[in-house]
DSSP file (Angstrom, degrees, kcal/mol; ACC not computed):
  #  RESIDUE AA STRUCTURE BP1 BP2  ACC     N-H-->O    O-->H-N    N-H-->O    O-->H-N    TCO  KAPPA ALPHA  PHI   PSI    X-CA   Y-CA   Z-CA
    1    1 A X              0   0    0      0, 0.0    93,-0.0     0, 0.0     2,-0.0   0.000 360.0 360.0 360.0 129.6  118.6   53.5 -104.9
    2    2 A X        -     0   0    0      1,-0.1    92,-0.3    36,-0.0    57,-0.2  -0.285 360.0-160.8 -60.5 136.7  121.7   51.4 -103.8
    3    3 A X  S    S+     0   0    0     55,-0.9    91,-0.6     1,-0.2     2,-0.4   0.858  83.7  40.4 -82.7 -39.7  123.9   50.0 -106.6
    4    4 A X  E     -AB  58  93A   0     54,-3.4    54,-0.6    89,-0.2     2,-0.3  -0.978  60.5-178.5-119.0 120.9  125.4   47.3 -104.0
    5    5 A X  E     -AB  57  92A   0     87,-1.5    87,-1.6    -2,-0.4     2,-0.7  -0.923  12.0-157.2 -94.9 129.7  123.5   45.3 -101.4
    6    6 A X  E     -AB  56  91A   0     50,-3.2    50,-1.2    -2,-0.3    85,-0.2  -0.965  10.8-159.3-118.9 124.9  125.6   42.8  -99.0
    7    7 A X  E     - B   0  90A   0     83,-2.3    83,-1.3    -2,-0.7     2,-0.3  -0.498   9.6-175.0 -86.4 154.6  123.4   40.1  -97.5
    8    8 A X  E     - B   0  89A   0     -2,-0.2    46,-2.1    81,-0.2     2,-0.3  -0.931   6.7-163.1-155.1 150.5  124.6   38.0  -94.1
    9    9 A X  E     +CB  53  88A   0     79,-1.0    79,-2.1    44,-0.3     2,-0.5  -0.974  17.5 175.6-134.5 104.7  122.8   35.3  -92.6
   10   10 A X  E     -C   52   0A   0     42,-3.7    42,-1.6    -2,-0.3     2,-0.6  -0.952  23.0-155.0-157.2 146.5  123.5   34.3  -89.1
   11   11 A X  E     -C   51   0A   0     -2,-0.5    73,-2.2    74,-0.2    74,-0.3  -0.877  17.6-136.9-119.8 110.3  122.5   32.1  -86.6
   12   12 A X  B     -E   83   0B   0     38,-0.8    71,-0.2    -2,-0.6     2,-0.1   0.149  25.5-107.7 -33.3 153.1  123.0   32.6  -83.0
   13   13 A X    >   -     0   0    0     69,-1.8     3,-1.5     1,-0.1     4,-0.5  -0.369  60.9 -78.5 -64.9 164.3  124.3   29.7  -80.2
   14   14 A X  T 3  S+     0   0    0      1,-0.2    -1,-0.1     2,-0.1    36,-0.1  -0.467 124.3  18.7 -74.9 152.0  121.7   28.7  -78.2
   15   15 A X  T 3  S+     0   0    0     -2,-0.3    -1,-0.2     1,-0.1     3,-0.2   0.343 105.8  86.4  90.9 -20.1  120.8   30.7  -75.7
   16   16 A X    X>  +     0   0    0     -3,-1.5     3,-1.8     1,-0.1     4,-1.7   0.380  51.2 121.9-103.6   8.2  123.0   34.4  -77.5
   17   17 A X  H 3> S+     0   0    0     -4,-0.5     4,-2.5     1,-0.3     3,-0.4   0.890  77.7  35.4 -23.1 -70.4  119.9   35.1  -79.6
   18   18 A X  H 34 S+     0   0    0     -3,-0.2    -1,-0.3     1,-0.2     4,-0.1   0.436 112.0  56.7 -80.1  14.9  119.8   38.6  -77.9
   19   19 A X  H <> S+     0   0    0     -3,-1.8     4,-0.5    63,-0.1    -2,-0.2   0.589 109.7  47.7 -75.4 -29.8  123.1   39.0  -77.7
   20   20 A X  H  X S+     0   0    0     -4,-1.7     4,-0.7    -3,-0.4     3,-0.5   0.849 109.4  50.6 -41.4 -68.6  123.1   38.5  -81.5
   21   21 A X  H  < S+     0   0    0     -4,-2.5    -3,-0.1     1,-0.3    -2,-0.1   0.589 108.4  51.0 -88.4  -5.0  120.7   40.7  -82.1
   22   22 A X  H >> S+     0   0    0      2,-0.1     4,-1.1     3,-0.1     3,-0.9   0.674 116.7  46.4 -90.1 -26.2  122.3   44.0  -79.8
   23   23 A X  H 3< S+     0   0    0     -4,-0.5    56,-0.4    -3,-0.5    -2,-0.2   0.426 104.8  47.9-118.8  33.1  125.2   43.6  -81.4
   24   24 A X  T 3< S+     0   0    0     -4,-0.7    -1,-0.3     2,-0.1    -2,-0.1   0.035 115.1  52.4-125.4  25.1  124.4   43.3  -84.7
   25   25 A X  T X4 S+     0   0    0     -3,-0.9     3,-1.8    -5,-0.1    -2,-0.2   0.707 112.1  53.5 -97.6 -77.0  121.9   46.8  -83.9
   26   26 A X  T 3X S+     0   0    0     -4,-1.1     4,-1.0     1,-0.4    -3,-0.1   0.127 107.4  41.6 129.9 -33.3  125.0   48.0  -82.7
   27   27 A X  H 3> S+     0   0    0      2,-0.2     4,-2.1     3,-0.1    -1,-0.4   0.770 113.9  53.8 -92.6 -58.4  127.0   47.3  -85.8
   28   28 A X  H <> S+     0   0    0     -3,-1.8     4,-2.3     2,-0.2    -2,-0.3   0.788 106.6  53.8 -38.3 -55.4  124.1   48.5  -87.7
   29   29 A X  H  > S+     0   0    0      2,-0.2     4,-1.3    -4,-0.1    -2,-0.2   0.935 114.1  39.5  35.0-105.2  124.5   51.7  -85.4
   30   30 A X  H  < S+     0   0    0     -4,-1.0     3,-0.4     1,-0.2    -2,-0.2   0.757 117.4  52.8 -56.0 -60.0  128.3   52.1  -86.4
   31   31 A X  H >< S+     0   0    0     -4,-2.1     3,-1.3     1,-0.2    -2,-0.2   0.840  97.2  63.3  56.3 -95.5  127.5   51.0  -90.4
   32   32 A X  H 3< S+     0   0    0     -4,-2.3     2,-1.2     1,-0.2     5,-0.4   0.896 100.6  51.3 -32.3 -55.2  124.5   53.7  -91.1
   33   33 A X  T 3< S+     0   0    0     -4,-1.3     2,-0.6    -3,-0.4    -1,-0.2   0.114  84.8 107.6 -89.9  46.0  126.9   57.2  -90.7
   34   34 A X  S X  S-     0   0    0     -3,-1.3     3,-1.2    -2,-1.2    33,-0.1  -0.968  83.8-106.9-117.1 119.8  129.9   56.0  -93.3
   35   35 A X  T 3  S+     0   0    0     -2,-0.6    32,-0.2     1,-0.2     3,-0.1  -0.026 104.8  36.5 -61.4 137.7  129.9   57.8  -96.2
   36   36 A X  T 3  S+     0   0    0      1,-0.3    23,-1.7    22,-0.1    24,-0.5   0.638  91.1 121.3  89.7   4.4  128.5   55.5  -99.5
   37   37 A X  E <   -D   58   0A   0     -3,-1.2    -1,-0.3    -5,-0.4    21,-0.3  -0.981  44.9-173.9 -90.8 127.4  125.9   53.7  -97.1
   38   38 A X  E     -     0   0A   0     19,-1.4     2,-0.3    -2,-0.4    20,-0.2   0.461  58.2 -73.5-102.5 -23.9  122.5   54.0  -97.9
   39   39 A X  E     -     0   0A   0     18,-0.5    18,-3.7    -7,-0.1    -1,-0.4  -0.674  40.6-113.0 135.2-171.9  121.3   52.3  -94.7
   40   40 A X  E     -D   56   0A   0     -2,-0.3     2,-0.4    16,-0.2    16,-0.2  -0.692  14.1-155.3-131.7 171.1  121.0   48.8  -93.1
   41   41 A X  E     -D   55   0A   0     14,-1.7    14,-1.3    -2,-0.2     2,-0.3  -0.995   6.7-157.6-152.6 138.9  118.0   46.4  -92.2
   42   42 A X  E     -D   54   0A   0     -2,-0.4     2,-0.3    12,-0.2    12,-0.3  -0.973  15.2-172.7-125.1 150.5  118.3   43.8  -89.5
   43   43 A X  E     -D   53   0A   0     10,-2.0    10,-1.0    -2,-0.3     2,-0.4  -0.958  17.1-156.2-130.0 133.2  115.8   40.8  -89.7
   44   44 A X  E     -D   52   0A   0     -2,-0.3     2,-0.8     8,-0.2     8,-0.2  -0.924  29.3-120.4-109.4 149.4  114.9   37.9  -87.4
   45   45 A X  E >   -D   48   0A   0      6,-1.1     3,-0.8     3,-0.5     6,-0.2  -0.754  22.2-146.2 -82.5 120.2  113.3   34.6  -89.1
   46   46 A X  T 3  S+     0   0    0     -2,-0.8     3,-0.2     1,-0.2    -1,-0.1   0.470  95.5  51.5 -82.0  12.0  110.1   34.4  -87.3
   47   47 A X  T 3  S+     0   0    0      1,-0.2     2,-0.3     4,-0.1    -1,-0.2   0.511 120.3  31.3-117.3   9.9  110.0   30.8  -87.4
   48   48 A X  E X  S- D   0  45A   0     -3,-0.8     3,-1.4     3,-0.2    -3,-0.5  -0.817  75.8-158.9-134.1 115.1  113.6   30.5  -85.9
   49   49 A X  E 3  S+     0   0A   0      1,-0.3   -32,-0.1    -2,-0.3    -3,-0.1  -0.587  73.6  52.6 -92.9 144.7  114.6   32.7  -83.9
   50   50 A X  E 3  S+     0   0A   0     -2,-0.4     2,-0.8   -33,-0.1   -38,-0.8  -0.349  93.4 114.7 114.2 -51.4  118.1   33.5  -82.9
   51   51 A X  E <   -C   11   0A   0     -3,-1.4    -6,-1.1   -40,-0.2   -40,-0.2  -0.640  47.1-170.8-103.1 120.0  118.5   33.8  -86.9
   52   52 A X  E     -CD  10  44A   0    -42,-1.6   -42,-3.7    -2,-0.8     2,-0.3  -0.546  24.6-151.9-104.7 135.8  119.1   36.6  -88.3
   53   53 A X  E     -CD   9  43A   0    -10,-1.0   -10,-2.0   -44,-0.3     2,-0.3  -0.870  13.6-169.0 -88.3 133.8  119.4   38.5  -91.4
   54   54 A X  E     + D   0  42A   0    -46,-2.1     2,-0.2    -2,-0.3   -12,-0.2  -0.798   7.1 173.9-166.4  77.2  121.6   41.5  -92.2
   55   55 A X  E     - D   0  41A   0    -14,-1.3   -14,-1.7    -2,-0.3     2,-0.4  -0.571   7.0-171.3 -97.9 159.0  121.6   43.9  -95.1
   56   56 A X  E     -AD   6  40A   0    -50,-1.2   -50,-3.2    -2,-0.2     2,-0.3  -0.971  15.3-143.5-142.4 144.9  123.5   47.2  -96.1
   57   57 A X  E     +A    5   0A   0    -18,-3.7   -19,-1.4    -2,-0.4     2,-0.6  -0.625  22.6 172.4 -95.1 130.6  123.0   49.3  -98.7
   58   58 A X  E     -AD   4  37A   0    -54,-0.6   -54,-3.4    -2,-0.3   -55,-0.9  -0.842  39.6-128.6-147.9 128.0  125.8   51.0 -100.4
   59   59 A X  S    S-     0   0    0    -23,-1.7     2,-0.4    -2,-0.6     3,-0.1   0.620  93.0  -0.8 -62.1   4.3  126.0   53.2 -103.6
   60   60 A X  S  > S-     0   0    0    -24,-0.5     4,-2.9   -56,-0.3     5,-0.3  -0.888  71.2-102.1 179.8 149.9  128.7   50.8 -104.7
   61   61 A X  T  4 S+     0   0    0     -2,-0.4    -1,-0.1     1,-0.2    -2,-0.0   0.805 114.4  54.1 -49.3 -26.2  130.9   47.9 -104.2
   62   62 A X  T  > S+     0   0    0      1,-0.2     4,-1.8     2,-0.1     3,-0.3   0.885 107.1  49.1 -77.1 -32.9  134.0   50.2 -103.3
   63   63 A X  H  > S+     0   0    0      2,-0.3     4,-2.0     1,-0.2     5,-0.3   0.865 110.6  47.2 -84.0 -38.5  132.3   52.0 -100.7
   64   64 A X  H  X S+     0   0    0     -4,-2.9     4,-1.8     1,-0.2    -1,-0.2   0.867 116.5  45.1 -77.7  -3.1  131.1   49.1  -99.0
   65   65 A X  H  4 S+     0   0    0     -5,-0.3    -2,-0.3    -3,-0.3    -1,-0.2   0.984 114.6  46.3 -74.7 -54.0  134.6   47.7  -99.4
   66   66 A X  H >X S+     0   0    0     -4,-1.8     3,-3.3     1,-0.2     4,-1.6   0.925 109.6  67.7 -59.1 -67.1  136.2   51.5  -98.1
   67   67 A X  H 3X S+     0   0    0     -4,-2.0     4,-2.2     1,-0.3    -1,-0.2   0.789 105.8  36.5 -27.1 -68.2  133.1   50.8  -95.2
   68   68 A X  H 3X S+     0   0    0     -4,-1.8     4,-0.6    -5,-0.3    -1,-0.3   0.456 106.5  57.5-105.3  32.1  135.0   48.1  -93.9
   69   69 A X  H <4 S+     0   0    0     -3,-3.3     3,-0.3     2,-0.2    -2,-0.2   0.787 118.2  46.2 -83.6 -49.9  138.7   49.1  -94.0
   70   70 A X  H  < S+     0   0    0     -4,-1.6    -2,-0.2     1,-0.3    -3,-0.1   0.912 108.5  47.6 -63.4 -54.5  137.1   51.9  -91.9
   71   71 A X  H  < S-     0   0    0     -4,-2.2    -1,-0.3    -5,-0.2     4,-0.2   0.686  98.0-161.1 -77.8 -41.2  135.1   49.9  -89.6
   72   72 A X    ><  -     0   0    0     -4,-0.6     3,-0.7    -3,-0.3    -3,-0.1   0.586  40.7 -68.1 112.9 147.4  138.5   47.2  -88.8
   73   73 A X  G >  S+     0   0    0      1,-0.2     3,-2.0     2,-0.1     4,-0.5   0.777 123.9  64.1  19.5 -87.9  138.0   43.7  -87.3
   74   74 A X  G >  S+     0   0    0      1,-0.4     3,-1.4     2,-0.2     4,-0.3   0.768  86.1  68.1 -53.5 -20.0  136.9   44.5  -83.8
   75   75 A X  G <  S+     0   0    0     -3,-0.7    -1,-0.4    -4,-0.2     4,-0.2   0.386 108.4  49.0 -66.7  -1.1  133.6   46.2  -84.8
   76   76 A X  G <> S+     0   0    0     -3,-2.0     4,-2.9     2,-0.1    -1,-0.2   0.329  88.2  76.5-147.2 -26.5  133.0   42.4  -85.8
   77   77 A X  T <4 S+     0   0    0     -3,-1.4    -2,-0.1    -4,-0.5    -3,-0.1   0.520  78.3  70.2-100.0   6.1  134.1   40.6  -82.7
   78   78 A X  T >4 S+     0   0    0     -4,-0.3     3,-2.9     2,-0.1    -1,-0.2   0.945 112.4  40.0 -47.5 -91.6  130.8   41.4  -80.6
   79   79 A X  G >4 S+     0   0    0    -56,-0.4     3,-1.1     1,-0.3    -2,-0.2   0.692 107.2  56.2 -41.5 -37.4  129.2   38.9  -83.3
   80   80 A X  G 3< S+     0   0    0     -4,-2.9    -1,-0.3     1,-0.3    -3,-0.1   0.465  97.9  62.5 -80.9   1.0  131.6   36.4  -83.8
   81   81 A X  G <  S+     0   0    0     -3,-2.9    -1,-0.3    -5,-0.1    -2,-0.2   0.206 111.7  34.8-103.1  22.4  131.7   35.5  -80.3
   82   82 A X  S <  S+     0   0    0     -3,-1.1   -69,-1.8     3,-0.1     2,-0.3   0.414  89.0 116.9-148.7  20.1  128.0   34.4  -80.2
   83   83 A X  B     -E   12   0B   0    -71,-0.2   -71,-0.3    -4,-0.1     4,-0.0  -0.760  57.4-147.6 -89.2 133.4  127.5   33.0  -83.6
   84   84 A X  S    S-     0   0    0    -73,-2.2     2,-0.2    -2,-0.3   -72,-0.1   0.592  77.3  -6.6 -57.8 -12.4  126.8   29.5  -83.9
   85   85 A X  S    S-     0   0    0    -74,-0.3   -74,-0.2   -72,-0.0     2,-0.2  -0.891  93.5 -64.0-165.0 165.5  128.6   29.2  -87.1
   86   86 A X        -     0   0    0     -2,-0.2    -2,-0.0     1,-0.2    -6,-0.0  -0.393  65.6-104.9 -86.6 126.9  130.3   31.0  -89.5
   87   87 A X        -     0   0    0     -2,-0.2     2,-0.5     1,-0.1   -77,-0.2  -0.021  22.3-122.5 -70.9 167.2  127.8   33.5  -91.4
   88   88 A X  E     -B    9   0A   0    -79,-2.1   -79,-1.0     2,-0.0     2,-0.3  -0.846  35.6-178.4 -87.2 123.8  126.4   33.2  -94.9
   89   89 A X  E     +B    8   0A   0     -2,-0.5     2,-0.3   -81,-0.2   -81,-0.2  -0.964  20.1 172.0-149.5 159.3  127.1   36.0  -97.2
   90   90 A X  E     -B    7   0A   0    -83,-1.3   -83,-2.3    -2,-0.3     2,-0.4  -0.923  28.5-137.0-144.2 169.4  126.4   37.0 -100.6
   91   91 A X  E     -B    6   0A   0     -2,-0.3     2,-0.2   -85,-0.2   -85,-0.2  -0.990  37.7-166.1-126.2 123.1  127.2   40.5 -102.5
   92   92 A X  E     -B    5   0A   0    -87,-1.6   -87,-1.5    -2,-0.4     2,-0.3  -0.719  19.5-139.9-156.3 152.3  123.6   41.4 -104.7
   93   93 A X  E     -B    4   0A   0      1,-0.3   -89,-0.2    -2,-0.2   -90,-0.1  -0.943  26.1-123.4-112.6 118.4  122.6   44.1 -107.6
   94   94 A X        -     0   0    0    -91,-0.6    -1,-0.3   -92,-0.3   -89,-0.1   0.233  22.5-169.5  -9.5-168.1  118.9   45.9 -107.3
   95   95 A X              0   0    0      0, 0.0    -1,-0.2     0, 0.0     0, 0.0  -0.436 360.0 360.0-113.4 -32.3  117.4   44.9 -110.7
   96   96 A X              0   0    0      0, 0.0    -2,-0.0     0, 0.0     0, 0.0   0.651 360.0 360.0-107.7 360.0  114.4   47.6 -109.8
């Protein structure tokens, strides 16, 4: 069971919904095979769509830190060029 979960929240521009949502598979994709990841989950809200949810799983806080020293900036810049805003994110413990 993962010790660290990092949630993201993010909301496409109008119209970059799937554009959003390939490169945040895609991310997901690049993510999954980095050692100290436990996997990833992508979500759309099914009563707005275009927004999206975005978890990874990580045996720890360092390794998802090590994850994205690895992963650099441009692995990033897919998303940020079709988000409507700047994403929501929050760094979460299991309890079960």
């Amino acid at each position: 069971m993962a010790a660290f979960v990092r949630f993201y929240r993010m909301t496409a521009r109008a119209g970059e919904g799937g554009a959003l949502r390939d490169a945040l598979a895609a991310l997901a994709a690049k993510v999954r095979p980095i050692e100290g990841c436990e996997g990833t989950e992508l979500l759309e809200d099914a009563e707005q769509p275009g927004q999206f949810v975005f978890l990874e799983r990580w045996a720890s806080a360092d390794a998802h830190k090590a994850g994205g020293k690895l992963l650099g900036k441009d692995a990033f810049a897919p998303i940020m060029a079709v988000l409507a805003g700047p994403p929501e994110a929050s760094s979460l413990t299991p309890l079960g």
